[in-house]
MITOR-973723 format. One line per field, with one value per residue (C-alpha): residue number from 1; x, y, z. Coordinates in Angstrom, 1 decimal. Each point is the difference from the previous one (the first is absolute). Layout:
BEGIN
num <- c(NUM:...)
px <- c(X:...)
py <- c(Y:...)
pz <- c(Z:...)
This chain:
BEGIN
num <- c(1:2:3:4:5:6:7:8:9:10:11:12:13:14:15:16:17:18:19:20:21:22:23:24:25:26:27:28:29:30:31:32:33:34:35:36:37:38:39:40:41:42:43:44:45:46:47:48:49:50:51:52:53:54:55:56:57:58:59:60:61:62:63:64:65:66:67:68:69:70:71:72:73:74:75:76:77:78:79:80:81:82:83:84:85:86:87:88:89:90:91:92:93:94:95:96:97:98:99:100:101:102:103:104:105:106:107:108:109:110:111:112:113:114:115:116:117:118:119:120:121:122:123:124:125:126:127:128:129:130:131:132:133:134:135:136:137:138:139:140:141:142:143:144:145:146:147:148:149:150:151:152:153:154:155:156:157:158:159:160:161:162:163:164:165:166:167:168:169:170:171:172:173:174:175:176:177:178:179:180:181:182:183:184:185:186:187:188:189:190:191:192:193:194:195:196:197:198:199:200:201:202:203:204:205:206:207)
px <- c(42.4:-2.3:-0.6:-0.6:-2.8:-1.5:-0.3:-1.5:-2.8:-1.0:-0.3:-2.1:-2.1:-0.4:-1.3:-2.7:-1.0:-1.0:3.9:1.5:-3.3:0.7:3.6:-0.3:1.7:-3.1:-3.7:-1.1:1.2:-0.3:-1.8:1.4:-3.3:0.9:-2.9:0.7:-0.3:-0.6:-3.9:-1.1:-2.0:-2.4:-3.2:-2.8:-3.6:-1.7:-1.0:-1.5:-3.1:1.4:1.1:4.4:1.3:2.4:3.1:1.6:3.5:1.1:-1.3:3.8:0.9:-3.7:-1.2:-2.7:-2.0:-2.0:-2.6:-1.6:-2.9:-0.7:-2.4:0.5:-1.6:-1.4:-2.7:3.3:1.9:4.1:1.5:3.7:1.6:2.9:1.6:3.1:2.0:-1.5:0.7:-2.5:0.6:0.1:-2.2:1.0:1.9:-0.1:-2.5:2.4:-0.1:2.6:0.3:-1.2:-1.5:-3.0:-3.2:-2.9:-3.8:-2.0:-3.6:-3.2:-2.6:1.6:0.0:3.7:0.0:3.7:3.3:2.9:3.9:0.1:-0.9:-2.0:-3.7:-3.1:-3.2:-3.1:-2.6:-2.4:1.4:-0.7:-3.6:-2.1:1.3:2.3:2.2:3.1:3.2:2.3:3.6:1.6:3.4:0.7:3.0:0.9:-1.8:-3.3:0.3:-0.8:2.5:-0.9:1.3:-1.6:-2.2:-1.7:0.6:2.2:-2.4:-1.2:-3.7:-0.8:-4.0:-1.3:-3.1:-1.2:-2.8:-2.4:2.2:2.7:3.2:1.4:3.8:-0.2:2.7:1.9:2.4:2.3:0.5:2.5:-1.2:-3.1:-0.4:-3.1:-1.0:-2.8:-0.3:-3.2:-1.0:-2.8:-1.4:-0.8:3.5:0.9:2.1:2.7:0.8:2.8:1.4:3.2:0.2:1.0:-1.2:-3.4:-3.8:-3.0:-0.5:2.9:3.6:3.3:3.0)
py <- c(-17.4:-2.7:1.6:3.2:-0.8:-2.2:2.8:1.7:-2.8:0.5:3.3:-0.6:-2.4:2.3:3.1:-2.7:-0.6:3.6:1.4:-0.4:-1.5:-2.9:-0.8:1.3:-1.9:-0.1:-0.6:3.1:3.6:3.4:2.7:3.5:1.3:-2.4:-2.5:-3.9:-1.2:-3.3:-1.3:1.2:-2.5:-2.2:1.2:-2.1:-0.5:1.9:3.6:3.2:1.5:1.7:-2.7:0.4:-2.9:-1.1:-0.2:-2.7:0.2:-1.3:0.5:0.9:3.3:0.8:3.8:0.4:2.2:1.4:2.8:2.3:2.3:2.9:2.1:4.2:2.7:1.0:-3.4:-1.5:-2.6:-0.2:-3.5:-1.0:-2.7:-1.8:-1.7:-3.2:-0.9:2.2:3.3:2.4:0.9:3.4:1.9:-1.5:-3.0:-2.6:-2.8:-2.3:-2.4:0.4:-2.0:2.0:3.0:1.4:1.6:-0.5:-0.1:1.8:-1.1:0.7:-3.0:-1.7:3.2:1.1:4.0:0.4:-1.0:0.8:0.8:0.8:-1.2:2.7:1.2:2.1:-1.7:2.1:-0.4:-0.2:-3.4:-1.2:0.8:-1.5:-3.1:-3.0:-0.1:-1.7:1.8:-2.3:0.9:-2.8:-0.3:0.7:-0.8:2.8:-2.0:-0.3:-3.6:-0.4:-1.2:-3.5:-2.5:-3.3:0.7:3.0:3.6:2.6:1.7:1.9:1.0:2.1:-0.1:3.9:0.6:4.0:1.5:3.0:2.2:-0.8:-2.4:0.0:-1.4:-3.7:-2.6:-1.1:-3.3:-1.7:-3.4:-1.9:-1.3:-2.2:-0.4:1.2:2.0:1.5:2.9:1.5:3.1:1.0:3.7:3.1:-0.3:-3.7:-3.1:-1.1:-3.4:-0.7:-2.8:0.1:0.0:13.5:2.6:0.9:-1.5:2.5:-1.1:1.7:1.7:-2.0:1.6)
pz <- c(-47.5:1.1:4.0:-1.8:-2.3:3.0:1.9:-2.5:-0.4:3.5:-0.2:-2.7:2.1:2.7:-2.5:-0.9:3.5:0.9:0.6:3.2:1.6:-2.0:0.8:4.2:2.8:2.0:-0.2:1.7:-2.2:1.7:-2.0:-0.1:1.9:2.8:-1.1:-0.1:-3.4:1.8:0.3:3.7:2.1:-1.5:-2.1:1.1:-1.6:2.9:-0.3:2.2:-1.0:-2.7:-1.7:0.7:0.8:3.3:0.1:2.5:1.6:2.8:3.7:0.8:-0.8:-1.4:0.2:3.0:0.7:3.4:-0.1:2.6:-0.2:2.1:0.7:-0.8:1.3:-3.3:-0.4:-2.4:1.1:-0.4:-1.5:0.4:-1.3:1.6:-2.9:0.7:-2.9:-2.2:-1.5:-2.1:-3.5:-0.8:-3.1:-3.1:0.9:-2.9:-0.1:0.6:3.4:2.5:3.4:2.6:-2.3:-0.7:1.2:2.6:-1.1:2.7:0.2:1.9:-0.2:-2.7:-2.3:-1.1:1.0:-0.5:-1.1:2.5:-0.8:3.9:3.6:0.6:-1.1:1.2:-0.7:0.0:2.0:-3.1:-0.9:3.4:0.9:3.3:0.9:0.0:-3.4:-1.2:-0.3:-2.5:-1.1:-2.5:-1.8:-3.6:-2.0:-2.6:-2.3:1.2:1.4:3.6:2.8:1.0:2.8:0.4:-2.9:2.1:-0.7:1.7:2.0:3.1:1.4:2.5:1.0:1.2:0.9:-0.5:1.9:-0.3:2.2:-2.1:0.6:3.4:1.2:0.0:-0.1:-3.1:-0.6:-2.1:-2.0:-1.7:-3.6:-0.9:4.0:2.0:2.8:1.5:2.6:0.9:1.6:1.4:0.1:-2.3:-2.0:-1.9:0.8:-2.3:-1.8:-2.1:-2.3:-1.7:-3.4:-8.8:-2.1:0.9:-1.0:-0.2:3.3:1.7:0.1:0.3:1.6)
């Protein structure tokens, strides 16, 4: 019959077009991991120091994320992160971006020490010798591309300042993404500056 060997032609059509992706009811298609096979954000041309390019989306809805730094008893210095529509991706998620998802780069002076799949880390006093450094944690997506709003990244920097006698307790604060602050403290211990914007480098331990 003629309805029967139409319906086979478009089946046929669809095989050729990747299987169901080709013949959906919808643009955006849910992958079995969960992941959007959807494009996320924008890619732009601009790119971090290490060359991974930013990802735009939209200020509505956009991860953020606030860091504080304080001081321990032991010369190190604790971070945590307070992370807003944004989740972390555990070891051996696929390199695939998801809204929301990903890492955090944690660097000290510009110099990537770790990558972070939690809010929390201990940072050695080694990394941090006498006086004033920047404390920098910036959003990843799973696939290496960096979180961007406005064309700026996803990021937050907390300025501490160590002494010879060692860290002492100092203030800490909070930012919502590519916004900044500044807070400074005086004394033997560090003030604390933040702008919004894994598994570990050689340069430190990840959660």
């Amino acid at each position: 019959m003629r309805w029967t060997r139409g319906l086979l032609a478009a089946l046929a059509v669809c095989a050729l077009l990747g299987g169901s992706a080709g013949c959906g009811t919808g643009d955006a298609h849910e992958r079995r991991d969960g992941a959007s096979a959807s494009p996320v954000g924008k890619l732009l041309e601009e790119t971090d120091e290490e060359g991974r390019l930013y990802r735009e989306v939209d200020k509505k809805g956009a991860p953020e994320v606030g860091i504080e730094v304080q001081p321990d008893s032991d010369d190190s210095w604790d971070v945590t992160l307070t992370v807003h529509n944004f989740r972390f991706s555990a070891t051996g998620t696929r390199s695939v971006p998801v809204a929301g998802r990903g890492i955090a780069h944690l660097s000290v002076d510009g110099r990537t020490i770790v990558r972070l799949r939690s809010d929390q880390y201990h940072l050695d006093g080694g990394l941090v010798p006498r006086g004033t450094h920047h404390v920098t944690a910036r959003l990843y997506a799973d696939d290496g591309t960096v979180w961007a709003v406005h064309g700026k990244p996803v990021e937050s920097t907390a300025d501490i300042t160590a002494s010879e006698a060692g860290p002492t307790p100092t203030a800490a604060a909070t930012t919502t993404p590519t916004a900044t602050a500044t807070d400074t403290v005086s004394g033997s211990g560090g003030g604390a500056r933040t702008d919004p914007g894994g598994s570990p480098d050689p340069g430190g331990k990840a959660s």
